[in-house]
C-alpha positions as a printed Julia matrix, in Angstrom:
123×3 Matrix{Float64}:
 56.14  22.98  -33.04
 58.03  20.39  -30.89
 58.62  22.9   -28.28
 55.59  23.82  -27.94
 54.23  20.1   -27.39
 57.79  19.23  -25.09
 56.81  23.16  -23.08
 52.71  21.01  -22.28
 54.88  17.86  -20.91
 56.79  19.54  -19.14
 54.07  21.67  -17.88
 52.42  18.79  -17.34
 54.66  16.91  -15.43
 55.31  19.8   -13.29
 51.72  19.9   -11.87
 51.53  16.17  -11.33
 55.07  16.14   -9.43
 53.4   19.01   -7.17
 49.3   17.28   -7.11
 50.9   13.65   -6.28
 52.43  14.49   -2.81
 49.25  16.3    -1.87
 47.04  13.68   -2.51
 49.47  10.85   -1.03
 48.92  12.63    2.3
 47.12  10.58    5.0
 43.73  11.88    5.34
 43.33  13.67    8.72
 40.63  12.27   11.21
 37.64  14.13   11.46
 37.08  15.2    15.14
 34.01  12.75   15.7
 36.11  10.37   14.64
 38.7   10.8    16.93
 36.33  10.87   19.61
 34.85   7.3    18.61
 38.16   6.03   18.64
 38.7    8.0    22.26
 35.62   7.24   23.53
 35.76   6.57   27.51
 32.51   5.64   28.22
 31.37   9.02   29.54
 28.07  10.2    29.22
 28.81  13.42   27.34
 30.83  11.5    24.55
 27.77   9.39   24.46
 25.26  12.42   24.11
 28.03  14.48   21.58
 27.8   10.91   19.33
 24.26  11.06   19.23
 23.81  14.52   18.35
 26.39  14.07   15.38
 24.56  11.07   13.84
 20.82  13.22   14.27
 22.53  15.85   12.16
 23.54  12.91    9.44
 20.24  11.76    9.87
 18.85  15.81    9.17
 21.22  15.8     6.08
 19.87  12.64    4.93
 16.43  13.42    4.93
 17.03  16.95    3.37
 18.23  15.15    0.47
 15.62  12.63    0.5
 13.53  15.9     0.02
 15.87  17.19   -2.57
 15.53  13.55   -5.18
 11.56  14.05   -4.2
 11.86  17.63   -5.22
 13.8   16.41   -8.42
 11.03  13.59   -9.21
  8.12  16.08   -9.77
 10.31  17.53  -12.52
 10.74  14.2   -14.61
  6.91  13.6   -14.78
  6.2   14.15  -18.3
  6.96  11.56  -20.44
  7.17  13.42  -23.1
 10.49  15.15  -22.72
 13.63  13.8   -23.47
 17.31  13.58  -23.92
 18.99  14.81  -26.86
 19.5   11.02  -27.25
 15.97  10.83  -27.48
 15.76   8.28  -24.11
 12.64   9.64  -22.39
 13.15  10.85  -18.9
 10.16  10.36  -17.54
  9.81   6.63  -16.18
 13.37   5.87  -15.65
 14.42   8.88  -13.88
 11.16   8.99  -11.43
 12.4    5.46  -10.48
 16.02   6.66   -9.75
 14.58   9.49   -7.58
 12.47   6.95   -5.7
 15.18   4.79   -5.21
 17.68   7.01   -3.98
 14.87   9.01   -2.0
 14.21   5.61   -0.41
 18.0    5.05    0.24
 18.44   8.6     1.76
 15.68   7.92    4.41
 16.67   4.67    5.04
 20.09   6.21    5.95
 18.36   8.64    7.67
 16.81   6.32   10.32
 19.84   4.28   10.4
 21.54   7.74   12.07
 18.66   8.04   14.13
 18.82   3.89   15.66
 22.38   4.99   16.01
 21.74   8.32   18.1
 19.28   6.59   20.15
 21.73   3.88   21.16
 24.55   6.67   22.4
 21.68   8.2    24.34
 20.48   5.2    25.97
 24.4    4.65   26.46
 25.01   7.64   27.92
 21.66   7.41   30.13
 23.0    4.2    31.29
 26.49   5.7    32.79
């Protein structure tokens, strides 16, 4: 019986001695942001930036959608959790709130695009 518990620890330890160096790596930059950090004023960087931040902005809305989506399904009161919470009122209000924080996002991407492009307009 002891073997077979000291076999798991060793097994164990053997996949955290191999997961630790993996996740101890530095991260690698993403390519838009190596071109923030690189950015030299030119007009295409500019217009590359801004078309980058209205695809975060796309993304954001789409899952603005999605929590809307998800809302409808939490409208009866009735149901509810094994626990016996009901679902209806509190999750409808964490769908609006994270719908709401999704488009906010959403038009902070798009301010941000539109400053690149007035940026690059300006060059």
């Amino acid at each position: 019986m002891k073997s077979i518990k000291a076999s798991w620890v060793i097994l164990l330890c053997a996949m955290f001695a191999i997961a630790v160096p993996v996740y101890a790596q530095q991260p690698t930059e993403e390519p838009i942001v190596k071109l923030l950090n690189d950015m030299a004023d030119k007009p295409e960087n500019h217009l590359a930036i801004a078309a980058y931040y209205r695809t975060l902005a796309g993304d954001a809305l789409a899952e603005a959608e999605k929590h809307k989506a998800m809302r409808n399904t939490y409208r009866h009161d009735h149901q509810k959790f094994k626990s016996g919470a009901a679902t209806g009122q509190s999750m409808a209000r964490h769908c609006d709130r994270l719908t709401k924080l999704q488009e906010e996002t959403a038009a902070e991407y798009e301010a941000l695009a539109k400053l690149h492009e007035a940026e690059a307009a300006a060059k």
